[in-house]
Structure formats: C-alpha cells, structure tokens
MARROTI-882718 format. One record per residue (C-alpha): residue number from 0; residue in three letters; x, y, z. Coordinates in pm, whole numbers, plus 50000, padded with zeros to 5 digits. Example, Ala and Ser with C-alpha at 12.3 -4.5 7.8 and 13.67 -1.06 7.14 Angstrom:
REM residues 2
vexdo; kolpa; px; py; pz
0; ALA; 51230; 49550; 50780
1; SER; 51367; 49894; 50714
REM end
This chain:
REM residues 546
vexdo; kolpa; px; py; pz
0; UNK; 70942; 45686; 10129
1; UNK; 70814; 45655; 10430
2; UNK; 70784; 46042; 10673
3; UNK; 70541; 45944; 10912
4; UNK; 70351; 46121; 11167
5; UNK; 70234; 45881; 11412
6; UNK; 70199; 45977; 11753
7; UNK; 70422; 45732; 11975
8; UNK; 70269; 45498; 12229
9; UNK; 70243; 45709; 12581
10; UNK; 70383; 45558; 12883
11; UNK; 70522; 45602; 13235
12; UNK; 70899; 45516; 13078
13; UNK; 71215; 45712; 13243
14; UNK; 71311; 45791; 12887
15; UNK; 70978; 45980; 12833
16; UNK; 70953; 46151; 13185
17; UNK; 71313; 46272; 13131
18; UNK; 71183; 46411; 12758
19; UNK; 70888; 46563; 12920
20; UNK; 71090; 46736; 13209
21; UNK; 71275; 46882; 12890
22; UNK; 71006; 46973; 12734
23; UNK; 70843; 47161; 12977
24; UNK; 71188; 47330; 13053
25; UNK; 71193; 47419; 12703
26; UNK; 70820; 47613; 12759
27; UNK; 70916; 47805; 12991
28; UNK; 71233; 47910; 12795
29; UNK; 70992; 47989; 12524
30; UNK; 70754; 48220; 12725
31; UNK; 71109; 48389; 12870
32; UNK; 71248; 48415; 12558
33; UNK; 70864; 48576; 12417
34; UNK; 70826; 48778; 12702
35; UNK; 71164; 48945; 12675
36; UNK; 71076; 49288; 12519
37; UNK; 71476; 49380; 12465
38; UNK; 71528; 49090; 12222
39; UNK; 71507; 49196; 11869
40; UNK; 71320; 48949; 11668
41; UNK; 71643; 48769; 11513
42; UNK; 71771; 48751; 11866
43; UNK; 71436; 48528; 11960
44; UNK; 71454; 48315; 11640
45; UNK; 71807; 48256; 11698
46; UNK; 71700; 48174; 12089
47; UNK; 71449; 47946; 11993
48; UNK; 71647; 47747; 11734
49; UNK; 71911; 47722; 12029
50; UNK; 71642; 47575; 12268
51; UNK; 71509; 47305; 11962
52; UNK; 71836; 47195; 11902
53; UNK; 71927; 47144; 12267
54; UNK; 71609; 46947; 12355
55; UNK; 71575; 46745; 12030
56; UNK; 71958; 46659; 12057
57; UNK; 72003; 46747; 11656
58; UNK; 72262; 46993; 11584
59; UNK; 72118; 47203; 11336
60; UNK; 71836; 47438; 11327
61; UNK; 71701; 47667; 11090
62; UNK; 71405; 47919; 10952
63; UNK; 71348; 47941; 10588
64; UNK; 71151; 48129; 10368
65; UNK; 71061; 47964; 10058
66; UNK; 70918; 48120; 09698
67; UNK; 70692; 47856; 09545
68; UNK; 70656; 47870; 09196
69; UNK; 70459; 47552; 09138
70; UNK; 70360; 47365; 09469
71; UNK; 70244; 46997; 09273
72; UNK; 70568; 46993; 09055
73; UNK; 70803; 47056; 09386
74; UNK; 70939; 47393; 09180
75; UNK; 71087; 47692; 09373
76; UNK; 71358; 47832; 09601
77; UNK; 71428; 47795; 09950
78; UNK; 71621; 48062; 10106
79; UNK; 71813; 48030; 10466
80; UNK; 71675; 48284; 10690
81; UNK; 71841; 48209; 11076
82; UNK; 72044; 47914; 11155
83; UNK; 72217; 47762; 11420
84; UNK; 72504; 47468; 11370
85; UNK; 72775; 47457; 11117
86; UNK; 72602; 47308; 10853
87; UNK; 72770; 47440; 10516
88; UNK; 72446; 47444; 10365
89; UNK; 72239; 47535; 10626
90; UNK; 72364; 47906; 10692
91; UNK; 72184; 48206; 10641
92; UNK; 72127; 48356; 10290
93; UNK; 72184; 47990; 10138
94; UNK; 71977; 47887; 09848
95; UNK; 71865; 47556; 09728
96; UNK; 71593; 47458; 09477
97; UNK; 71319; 47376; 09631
98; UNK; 71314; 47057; 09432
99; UNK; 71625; 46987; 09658
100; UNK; 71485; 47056; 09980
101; UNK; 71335; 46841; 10243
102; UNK; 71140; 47151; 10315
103; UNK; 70884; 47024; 09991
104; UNK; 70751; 46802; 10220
105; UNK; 70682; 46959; 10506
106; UNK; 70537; 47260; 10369
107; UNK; 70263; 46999; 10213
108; UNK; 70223; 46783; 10561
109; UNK; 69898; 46902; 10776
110; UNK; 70113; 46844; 11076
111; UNK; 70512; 46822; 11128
112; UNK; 70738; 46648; 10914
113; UNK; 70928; 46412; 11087
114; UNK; 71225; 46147; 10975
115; UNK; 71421; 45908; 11200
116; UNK; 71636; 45748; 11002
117; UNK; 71630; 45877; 10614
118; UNK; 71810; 45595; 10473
119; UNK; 71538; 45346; 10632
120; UNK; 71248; 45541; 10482
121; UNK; 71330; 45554; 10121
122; UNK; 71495; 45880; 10143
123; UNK; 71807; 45756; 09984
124; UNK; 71753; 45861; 09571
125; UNK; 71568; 46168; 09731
126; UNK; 71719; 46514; 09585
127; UNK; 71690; 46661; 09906
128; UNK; 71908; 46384; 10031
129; UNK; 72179; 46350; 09778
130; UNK; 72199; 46733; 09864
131; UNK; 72229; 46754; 10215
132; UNK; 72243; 46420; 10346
133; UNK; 72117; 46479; 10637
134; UNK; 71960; 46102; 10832
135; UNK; 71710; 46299; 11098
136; UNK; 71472; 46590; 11022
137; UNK; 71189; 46752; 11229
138; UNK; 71035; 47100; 11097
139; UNK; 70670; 47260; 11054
140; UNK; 70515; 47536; 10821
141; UNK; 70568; 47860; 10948
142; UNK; 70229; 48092; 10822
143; UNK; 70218; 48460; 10772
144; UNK; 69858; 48596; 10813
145; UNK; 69714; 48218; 10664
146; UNK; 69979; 48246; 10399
147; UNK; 70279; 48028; 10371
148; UNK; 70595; 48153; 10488
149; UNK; 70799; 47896; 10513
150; UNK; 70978; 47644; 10777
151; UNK; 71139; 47602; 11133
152; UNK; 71288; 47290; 11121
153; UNK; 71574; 47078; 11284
154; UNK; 71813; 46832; 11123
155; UNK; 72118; 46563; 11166
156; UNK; 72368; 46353; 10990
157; UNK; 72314; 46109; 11229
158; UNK; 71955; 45900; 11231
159; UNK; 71812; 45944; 11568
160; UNK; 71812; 45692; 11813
161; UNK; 71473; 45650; 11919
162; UNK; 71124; 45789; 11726
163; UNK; 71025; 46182; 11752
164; UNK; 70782; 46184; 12053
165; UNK; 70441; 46357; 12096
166; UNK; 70595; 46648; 12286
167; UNK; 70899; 46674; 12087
168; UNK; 70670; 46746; 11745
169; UNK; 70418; 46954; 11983
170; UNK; 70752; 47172; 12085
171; UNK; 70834; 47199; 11708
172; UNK; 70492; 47281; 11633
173; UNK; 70470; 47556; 11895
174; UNK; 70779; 47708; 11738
175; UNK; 70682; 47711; 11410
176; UNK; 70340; 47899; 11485
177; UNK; 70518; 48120; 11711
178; UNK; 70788; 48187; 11428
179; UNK; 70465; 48231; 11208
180; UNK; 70294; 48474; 11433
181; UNK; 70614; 48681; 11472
182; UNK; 70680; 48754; 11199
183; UNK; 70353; 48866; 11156
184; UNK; 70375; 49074; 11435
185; UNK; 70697; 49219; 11251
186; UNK; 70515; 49277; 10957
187; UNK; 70204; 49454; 11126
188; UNK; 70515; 49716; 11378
189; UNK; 70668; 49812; 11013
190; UNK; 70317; 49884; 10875
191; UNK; 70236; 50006; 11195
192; UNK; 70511; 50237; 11380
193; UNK; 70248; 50312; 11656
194; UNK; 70213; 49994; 11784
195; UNK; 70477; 49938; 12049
196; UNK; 70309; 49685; 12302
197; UNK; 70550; 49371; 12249
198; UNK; 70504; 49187; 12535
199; UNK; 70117; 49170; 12527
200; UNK; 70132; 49075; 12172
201; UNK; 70367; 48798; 12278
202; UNK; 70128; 48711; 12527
203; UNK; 69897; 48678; 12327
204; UNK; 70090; 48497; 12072
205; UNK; 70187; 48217; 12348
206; UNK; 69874; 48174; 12472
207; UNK; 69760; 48042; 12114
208; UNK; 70005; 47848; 12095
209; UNK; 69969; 47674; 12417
210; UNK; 69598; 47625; 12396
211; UNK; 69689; 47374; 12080
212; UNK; 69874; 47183; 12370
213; UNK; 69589; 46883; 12478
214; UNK; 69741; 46827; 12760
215; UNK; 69685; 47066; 13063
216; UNK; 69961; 47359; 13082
217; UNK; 69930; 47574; 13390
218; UNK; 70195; 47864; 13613
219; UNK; 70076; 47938; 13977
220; UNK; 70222; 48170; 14171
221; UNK; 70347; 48121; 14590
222; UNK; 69980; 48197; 14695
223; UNK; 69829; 47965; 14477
224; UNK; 69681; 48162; 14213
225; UNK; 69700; 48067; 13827
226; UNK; 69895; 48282; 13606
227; UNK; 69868; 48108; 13295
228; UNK; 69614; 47818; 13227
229; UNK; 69553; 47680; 12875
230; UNK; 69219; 47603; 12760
231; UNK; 69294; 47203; 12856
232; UNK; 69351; 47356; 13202
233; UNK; 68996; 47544; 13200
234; UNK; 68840; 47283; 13052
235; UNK; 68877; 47069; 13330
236; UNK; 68708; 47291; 13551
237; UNK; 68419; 47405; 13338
238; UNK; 68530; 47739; 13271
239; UNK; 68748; 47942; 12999
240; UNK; 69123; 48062; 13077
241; UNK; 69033; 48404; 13145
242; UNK; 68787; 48286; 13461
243; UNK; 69050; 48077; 13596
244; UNK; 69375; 48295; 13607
245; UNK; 69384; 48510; 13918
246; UNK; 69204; 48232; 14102
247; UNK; 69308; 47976; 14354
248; UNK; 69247; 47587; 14290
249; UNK; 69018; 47618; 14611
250; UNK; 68771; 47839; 14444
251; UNK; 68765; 47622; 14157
252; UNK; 68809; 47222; 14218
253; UNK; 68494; 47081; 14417
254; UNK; 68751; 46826; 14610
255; UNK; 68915; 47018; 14910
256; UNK; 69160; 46698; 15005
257; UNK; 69299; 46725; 14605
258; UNK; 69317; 47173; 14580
259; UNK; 69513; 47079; 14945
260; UNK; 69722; 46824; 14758
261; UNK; 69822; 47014; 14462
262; UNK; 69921; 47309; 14667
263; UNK; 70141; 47122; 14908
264; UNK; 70301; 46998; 14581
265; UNK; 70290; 47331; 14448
266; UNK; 70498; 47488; 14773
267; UNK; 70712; 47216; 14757
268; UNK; 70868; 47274; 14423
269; UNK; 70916; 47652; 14505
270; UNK; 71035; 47618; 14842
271; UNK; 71335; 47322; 14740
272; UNK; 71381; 47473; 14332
273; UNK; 71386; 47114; 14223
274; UNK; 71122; 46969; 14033
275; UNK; 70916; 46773; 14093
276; UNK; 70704; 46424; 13946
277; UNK; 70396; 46305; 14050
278; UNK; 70291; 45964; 13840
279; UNK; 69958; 45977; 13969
280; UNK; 69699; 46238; 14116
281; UNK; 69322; 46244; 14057
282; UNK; 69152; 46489; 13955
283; UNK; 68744; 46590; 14004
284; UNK; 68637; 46761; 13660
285; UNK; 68382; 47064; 13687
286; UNK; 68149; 46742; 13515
287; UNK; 68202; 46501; 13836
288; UNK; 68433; 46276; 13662
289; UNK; 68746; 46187; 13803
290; UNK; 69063; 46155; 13594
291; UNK; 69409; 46011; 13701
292; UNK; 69679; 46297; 13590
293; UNK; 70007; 46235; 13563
294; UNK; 70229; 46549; 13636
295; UNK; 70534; 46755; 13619
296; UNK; 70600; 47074; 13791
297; UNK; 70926; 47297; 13759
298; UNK; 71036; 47595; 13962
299; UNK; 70961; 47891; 13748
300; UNK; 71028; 48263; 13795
301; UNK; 70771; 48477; 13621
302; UNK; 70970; 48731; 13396
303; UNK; 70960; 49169; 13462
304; UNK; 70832; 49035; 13841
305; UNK; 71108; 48792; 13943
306; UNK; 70805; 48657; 14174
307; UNK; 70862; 48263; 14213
308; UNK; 70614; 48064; 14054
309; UNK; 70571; 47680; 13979
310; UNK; 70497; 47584; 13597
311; UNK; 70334; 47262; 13570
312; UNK; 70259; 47023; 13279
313; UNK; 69988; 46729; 13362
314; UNK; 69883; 46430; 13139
315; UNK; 69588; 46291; 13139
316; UNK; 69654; 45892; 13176
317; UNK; 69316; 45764; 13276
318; UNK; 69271; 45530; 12988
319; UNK; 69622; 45410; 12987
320; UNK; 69591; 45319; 13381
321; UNK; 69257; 45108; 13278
322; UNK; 69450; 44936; 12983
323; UNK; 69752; 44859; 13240
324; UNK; 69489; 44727; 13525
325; UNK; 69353; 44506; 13240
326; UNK; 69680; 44388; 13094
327; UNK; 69793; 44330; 13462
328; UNK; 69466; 44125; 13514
329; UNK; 69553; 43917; 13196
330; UNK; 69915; 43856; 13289
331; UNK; 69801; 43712; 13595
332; UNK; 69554; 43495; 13358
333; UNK; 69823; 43373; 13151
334; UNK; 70025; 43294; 13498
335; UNK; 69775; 43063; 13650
336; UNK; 69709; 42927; 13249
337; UNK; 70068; 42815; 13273
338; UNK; 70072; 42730; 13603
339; UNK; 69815; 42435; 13516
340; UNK; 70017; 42371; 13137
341; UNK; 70337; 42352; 13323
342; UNK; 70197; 42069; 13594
343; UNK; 69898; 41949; 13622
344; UNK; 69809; 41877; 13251
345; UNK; 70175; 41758; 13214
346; UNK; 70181; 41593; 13489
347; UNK; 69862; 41380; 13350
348; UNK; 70043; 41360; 12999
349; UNK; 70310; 41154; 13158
350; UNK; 70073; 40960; 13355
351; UNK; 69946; 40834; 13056
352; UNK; 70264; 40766; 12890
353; UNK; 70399; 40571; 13175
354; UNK; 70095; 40341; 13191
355; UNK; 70031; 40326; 12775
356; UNK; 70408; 40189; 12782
357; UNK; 70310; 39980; 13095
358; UNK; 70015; 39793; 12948
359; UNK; 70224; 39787; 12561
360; UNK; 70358; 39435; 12638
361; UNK; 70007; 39283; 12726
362; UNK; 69803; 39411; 12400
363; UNK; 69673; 39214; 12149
364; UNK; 69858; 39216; 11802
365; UNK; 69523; 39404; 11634
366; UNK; 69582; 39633; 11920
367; UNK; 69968; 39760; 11880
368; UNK; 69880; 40011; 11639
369; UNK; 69629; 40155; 11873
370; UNK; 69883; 40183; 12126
371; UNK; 70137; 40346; 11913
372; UNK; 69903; 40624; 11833
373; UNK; 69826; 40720; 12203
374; UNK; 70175; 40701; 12303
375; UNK; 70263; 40876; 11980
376; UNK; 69970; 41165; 12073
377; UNK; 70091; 41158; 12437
378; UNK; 70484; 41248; 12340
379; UNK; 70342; 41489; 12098
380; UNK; 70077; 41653; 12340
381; UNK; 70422; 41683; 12592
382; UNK; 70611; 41834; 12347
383; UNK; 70373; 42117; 12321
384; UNK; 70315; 42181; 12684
385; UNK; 70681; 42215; 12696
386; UNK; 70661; 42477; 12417
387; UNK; 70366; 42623; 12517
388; UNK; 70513; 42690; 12851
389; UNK; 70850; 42827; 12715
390; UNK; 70658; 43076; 12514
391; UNK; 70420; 43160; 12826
392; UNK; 70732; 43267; 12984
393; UNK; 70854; 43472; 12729
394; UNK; 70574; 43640; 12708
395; UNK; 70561; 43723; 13114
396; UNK; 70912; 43845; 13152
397; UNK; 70845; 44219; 13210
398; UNK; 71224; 44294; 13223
399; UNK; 71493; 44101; 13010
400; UNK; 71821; 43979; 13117
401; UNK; 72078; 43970; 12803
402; UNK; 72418; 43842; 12878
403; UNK; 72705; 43683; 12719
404; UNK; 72602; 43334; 12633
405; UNK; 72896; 43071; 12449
406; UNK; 72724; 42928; 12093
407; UNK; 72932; 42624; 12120
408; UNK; 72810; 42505; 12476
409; UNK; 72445; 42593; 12380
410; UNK; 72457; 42447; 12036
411; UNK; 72659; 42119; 12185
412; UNK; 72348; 42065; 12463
413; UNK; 72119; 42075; 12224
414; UNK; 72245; 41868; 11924
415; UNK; 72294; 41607; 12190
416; UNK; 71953; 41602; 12395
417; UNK; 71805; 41589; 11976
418; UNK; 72026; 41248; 11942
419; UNK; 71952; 41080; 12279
420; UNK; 71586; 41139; 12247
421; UNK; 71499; 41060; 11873
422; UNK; 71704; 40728; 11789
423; UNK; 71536; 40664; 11404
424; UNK; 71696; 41046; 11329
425; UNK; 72073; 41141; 11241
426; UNK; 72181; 41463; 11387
427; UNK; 72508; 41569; 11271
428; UNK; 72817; 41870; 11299
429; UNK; 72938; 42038; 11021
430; UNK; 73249; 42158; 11115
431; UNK; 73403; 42310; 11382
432; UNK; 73104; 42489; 11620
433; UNK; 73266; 42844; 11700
434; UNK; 73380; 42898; 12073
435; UNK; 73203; 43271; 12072
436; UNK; 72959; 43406; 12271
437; UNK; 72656; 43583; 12146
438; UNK; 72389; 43862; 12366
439; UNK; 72136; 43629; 12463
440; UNK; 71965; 43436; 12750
441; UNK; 71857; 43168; 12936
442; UNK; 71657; 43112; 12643
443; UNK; 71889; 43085; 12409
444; UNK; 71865; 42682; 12381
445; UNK; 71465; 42695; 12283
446; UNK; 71527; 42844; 11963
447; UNK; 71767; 42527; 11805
448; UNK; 71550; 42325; 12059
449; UNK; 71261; 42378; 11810
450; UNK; 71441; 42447; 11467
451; UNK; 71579; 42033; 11563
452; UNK; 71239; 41910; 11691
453; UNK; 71118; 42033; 11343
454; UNK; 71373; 41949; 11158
455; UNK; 71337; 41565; 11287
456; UNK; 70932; 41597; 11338
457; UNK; 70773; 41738; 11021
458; UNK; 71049; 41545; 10781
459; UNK; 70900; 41234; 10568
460; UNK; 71216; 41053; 10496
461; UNK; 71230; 40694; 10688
462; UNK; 71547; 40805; 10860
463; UNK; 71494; 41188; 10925
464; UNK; 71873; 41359; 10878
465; UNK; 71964; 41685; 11039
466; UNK; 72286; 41850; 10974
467; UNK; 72402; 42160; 11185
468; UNK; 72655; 42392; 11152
469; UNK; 72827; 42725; 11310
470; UNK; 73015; 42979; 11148
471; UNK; 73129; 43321; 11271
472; UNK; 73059; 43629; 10999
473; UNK; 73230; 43948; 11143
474; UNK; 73028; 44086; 11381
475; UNK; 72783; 43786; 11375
476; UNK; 72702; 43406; 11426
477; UNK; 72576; 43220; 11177
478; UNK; 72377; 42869; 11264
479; UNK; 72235; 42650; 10943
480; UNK; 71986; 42368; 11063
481; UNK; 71977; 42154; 10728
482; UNK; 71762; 41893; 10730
483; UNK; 71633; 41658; 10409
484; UNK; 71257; 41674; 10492
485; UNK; 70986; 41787; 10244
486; UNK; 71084; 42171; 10259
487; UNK; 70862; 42456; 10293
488; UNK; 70714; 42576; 09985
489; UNK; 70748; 42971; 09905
490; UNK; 70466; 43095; 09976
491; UNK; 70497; 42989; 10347
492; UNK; 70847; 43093; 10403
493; UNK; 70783; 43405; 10601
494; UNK; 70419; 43275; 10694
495; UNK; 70574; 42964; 10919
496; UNK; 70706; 43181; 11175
497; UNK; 70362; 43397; 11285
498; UNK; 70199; 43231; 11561
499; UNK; 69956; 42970; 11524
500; UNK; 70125; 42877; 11093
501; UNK; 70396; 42638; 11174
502; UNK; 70472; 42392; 10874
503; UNK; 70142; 42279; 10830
504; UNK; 69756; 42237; 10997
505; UNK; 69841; 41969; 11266
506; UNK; 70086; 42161; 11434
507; UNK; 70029; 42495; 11667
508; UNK; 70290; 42663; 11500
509; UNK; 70397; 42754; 11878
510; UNK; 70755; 42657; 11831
511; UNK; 70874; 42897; 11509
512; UNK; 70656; 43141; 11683
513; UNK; 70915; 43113; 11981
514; UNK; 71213; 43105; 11782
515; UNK; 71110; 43405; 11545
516; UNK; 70996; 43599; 11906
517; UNK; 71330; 43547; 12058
518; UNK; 71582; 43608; 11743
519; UNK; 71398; 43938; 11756
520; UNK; 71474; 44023; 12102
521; UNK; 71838; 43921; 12041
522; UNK; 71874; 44166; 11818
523; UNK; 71900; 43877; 11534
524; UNK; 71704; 43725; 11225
525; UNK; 71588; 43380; 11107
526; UNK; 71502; 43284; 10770
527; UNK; 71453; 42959; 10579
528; UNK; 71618; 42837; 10245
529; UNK; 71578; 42547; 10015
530; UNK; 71817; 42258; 10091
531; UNK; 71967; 42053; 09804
532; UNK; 71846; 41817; 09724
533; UNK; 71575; 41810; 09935
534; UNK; 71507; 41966; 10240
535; UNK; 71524; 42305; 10441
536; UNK; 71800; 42489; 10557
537; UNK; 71687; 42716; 10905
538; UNK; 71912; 43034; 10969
539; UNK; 71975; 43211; 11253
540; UNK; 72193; 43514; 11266
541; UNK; 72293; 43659; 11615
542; UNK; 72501; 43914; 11676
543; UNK; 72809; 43840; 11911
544; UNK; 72861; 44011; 12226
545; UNK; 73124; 44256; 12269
REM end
C-alpha cells in the first residue's frame, strides 16, 4: 500500500502556475475567512472545507474527531464533525470504526496523507476502502494544545488526475493547523468568557501558519508598505516579520533598480485588479546573494479597511534555473553529438563499405573471410548510427506530436524494407494486418524497425524466420513479432529493454531501449514471450486512436 508523500518535481508548467494562482487565491480566502470576527466557528470550518474542495477539485470535505483506544492496533471511533458534499457517510455525526477509516493513517503520518489513485496503491482489501470507496484522499492531523484531535481531510470516488502538488498538501496543511488552533481558541473563550479579541487571535493563528510556508508570502498595501510578511519573507532581508511590516521595500532591499521593479509590479496589479505573473525577478538577499524568484501577485483588499492591497506569493527557483541552463547546455551537446553520428561518422561508414565491396572481387581466397568481417562490422557499425540517431532524437524532442497513424501502412513498410534488405531471412504475415489507426508518430516505424532487425540479427538458425502478425483487442492493437531464434532466457525478459542490456554483451542494447522509450510515450506496453518451439514472441500493445 503505497500513501506517499513525495514532494512533486517544481517547474515553470501552465498546469502548476494555474494551481499556484489557486492557491494563493485560496490564502487570501483563508485570512478573509480568519479575519471575519462575525463568523461563528462552524461557519469558518464549513468556509474552509468549501475553499479545499474548490481548489483541490474533490467533492468532499470533512473535520473529524476521533477517540483512540489503541493507536498500534488501528482501534477506535471516528466521529463526523463538519462536512461538505453528499457523501452518505461523510455527514456530520457519522460514525465509523476507526479500523475502517482512512483517517488511521493520517493521524500516524508526520506530514499529510495523500492518495491518487487508491486502487493503484494497494488500497483495494483496505477496510477503509471496502467502506467508503473513495479513489482520492488528502487530509492532515488536526492538534488541540499538542494533543490529537483529529482530521481535516478531502476525498473522491474518482482517482485524481494528476499527483497532489507541494502547495496543494501545504494548503491542506495550513487548514488542518488552523482547524487545530481553533478549536483551541474555542476551547480557551469557553474556559475563558473574558477573552473576546477574535481577530488578533486569528492573526496570530495565521501568521503561524504561514511562517511554515518556505516559500516567501507577503501583502503590501498602495504605498508600498508590507502588511503581512512571513518569516521566508524576512529572512530574505535579514530581519524578523515584525521589523519588516510597516516598511517599504526601499528601506529594506539594498538594490534600488529591483524595490523600483517590484513596486511598479506592485501598482500594476492594484491599479488593473488582474493578477499578475512574473517567471523571473532577482532578488539581492540582506547576505549579498542574489536569487532568481519566481512570482505571483493577486489584487487583494485588506478586510475591516477595504484599503486595496496586492498579496503576493514568490518561489525561489534559483537552483532549478542552474539545472535548466545545464540541461540546456547538454541538449545542445547531444545536438552537435548527433550531428557528427548522423553524417560524418556515417558518412565514413559507407565509405568503407563501398570500397570493402569494391576491392571484394580482387582478394585473395585466404583473404575473403577478412573481408566479410569488415563489411560485416561496417553494416553493423551503420545499423547503430542509424539507431543511435533515432534515439538522439527522441530524446531532443521537447514537445511531442501524437496523431492518428494507420498500423497496416506502418507495419506493411516495415515488413517489406526487413525482406528487401536481409535475403538469407524469411519475414512473413500472419493474417490479415488490421486497417486501424493507433496515437502515435513519426516514430512509429522504429519500434517494429528494431523488434525485425532483432528478430533477424541475434537469431542462430541458418535461415533466420520472422513471423508477424496484427490483431485488434477492443480498445487496442495487438502486434506479435515471432521469430525462431535462441529466445531470451527469464531472467532477462524485463532486463533487455533498459538501455545499454539488449540480448546480449555485443550489442548496445540501443534499439529495445528505443522501442520500450516510445511504447511508453504512446501510452502502450511491450513485453516478450517464449515462442514454440523455439524462439521469442515481441508484443506491442497500442492503444487505438479515437
């Protein structure tokens, strides 16, 4: 059962600028809904699970409290405090055993408990899932003066499309220590009737919870000076969060041309209401370093006041931009590596071909076997090139093109260039080859290109014999490349397709490594079987295009 944590990998993606922008959307809902001093606290929780289930996209959303009689044997009730969504089981005042609840888990996890897809992570025989079936879940420990409480969590029946990111769980994590301190804050007004100073507790409350935030968190008001700065924020200019709120950037950042640049930024979101994305802006630290930030900055109207404000959420991406100037340095490596592969040393690979078959006719008896082998290493040493390039440009397409591509004309090309060019082998059809398309490429062709050249190449019969054939299976194609070669013993059967295995230690391995690296990106799988009664049988499973 698999319920990991895992931050995901950071990057300037739409998908995770648009999930950011909702993010920080969803803080400032958070510090409305805290600051709001007419809300009772049922009417926040109920707030807050309204704003979790909106960003995260799940449809349910709940606080629990849960009784734990024994925490190692999983014994215990959980009890339904708030909920949002129509969940039969998930409404308040509903009970479960605790042994039945994914709420076990996550109330023994250091950080957030987080599932994408149940079923795929072993949760299928779990309790909790025979008992709610629910395919998503996201939730944290809610603490009541260091004391567990119980959880805020957020569920579907649906998996989720894509992997919790690191601001989704840091959004579930800020609501779960807000829930946490709270109710805590409810506990302390009932034991103490005199204390009637909501909004600075909740102030107080927040900032906690955004100084657990590592990434900077900041409001400014129209003339520039910090309302709220988290201690990321401060950090970055050498000073706590109470020295930098009620003071302007130009009084604390060394750099006038950047404190100018922010504030024109700054201005600009307040003045248009739209927000605003800035992939890259440097920043001087109070330490003379300088760090590449990228940010986002709402409109935001600081509640009681109605005084417009900008609310601002910056990244620090310094070491990803290195890592992309180095991986941008290598691509243009590998370009200039294939460049050379794709001419000159092939080039000089058929040079020697043509004159090893010119000077074939004039060589000594004793000397036809040496011949053979250089012509023999020469066709060989092409072959690879050609591989070796069509992997090289697999591996530089930065954007791929998937379209409709027919199995029959692709399969047909193929099977026939194999016949023309190897006249001791047999390539054969099974059957009828299935006029279907399948979601592919231009690159389609290289992956029965090199099942063939294997097939033909690594088989020790005298007459290599390759038998292909094409079936549709619903929502599939099915391709079997049957050959009656030595086979691939067990142990190598997943092994043969990593880069660098291939069937054995004369080869590079190059050309499974292709076909295994572009099943994948067709969405597809390859395997290989034993052939009767002798042999291997390649398959390739592609699903067909819409």
């Amino acid at each position: 059962m698999d319920s990991s944590t895992n931050d995901s990998p950071d990057g300037p993606h739409v998908e995770e600028r648009a999930q950011s922008d909702d993010t920080i959307a969803a803080f400032q809902s958070v510090y409305d809904v805290t600051m709001d001093t007419e809300l009772s606290f049922s009417e926040k929780i109920d707030r807050l699970l309204t704003i979790g289930v909106e960003t995260l996209g799940l449809p349910y959303g709940f606080l629990s409290q849960i009784d734990v009689a024994d925490l190692d044997a999983e014994t215990g009730t959980q009890t339904i405090e708030q909920a949002v969504g129509d969940h039969e089981l998930l409404q308040p005042g509903s009970e479960a055993p605790l042994s039945q609840a994914y709420c076990r888990k996550t109330i023994q996890s250091e950080d957030v408990l987080t599932i994408q897809n149940a079923l795929e992570a072993g949760w299928g025989d779990d309790p909790a899932y025979e008992t709610f079936e629910l395919e998503s879940y996201i939730g944290g420990r809610v603490e009541v003066d260091d004391e567990l409480y119980g959880t805020f969590c957020f569920a579907s029946d649906d998996p989720k499309a894509s992997s919790f990111t690191r601001d989704e769980r840091t959004l579930v994590q800020v609501l779960s220590k807000w829930a946490g301190y709270e109710l805590t804050q409810e506990r302390t007004r009932r034991e103490l009737e005199s204390q009637r100073d909501d909004r600075k507790q909740a102030q107080e409350q927040l900032r906690r919870i955004i100084d657990l935030v590592p990434d900077l968190i900041f409001a400014k008001n129209r003339e520039g000076e910090y309302l709220l700065a988290n201690e990321a924020t401060a950090a970055a200019y050498g000073q706590d969060p109470e020295a930098v709120e009620g003071r302007t950037e130009p009084e604390l950042i060394p750099e006038a041309s950047q404190s100018d640049s922010f504030r024109e930024d700054d201005l600009a979101v307040i003045e248009s209401g739209e927000p605003k994305f800035i992939p890259e802006e440097k920043l001087t630290t109070a330490d003379g370093e300088t760090r590449i930030l990228q940010t986002r900055k709402i409109p935001y109207t600081v509640p009681g006041s109605g005084e417009d404000a900008v609310l601002g959420y910056a990244r620090d991406v310094t070491e990803l931009k290195e890592y992309e100037a180095q991986l941008e340095t290598q691509r243009d490596n590998l370009e200039l590596i294939n460049k050379v592969v794709r001419h000159d040393i092939r080039n000089d690979l058929q040079l020697v071909l043509a004159y090893a078959e010119t000077v074939q006719p004039y060589v000594e008896p004793e000397g036809e076997s040496y011949i053979e082998q250089v012509l023999e290493a020469a066709r060989e040493a092409v072959e690879i090139t050609e591989v070796a390039r069509d992997v090289t440009d697999v591996m530089l397409q930065s954007t791929v093109d998937l379209h409709p591509k027919n199995i029959r004309a692709v399969l047909t090309e193929v099977i026939n260039a194999a016949q023309s060019s190897n006249e001791n082998a047999v390539v054969t059809v099974d059957g009828p080859l299935p006029d279907v398309e399948v979601l592919a490429d231009d690159m389609l062709g290289s992956v029965f290109r090199n099942l063939l050249k294997n097939a033909i190449n690594h088989n020790d019969k005298t007459v290599p014999a390759v038998t292909v054939a094409a079936e549709r299976d619903e929502n599939t194609v099915v391709v079997r490349v049957a050959d009656n070669g030595p086979g691939v013993r067990a142990e190598h059967k997943r092994a043969i397709f990593q880069e660098g295995i291939g069937f054995d230690s004369e080869g590079t391995g190059l050309g499974l490594y292709l076909v295994q690296t572009l099943v994948d990106r067709y969405d597809g799988t390859v395997s290989v079987e034993d052939n009767e009664p002798t042999g291997a049988v390649f398959v390739v499973e592609i699903p067909v295009s819409e």
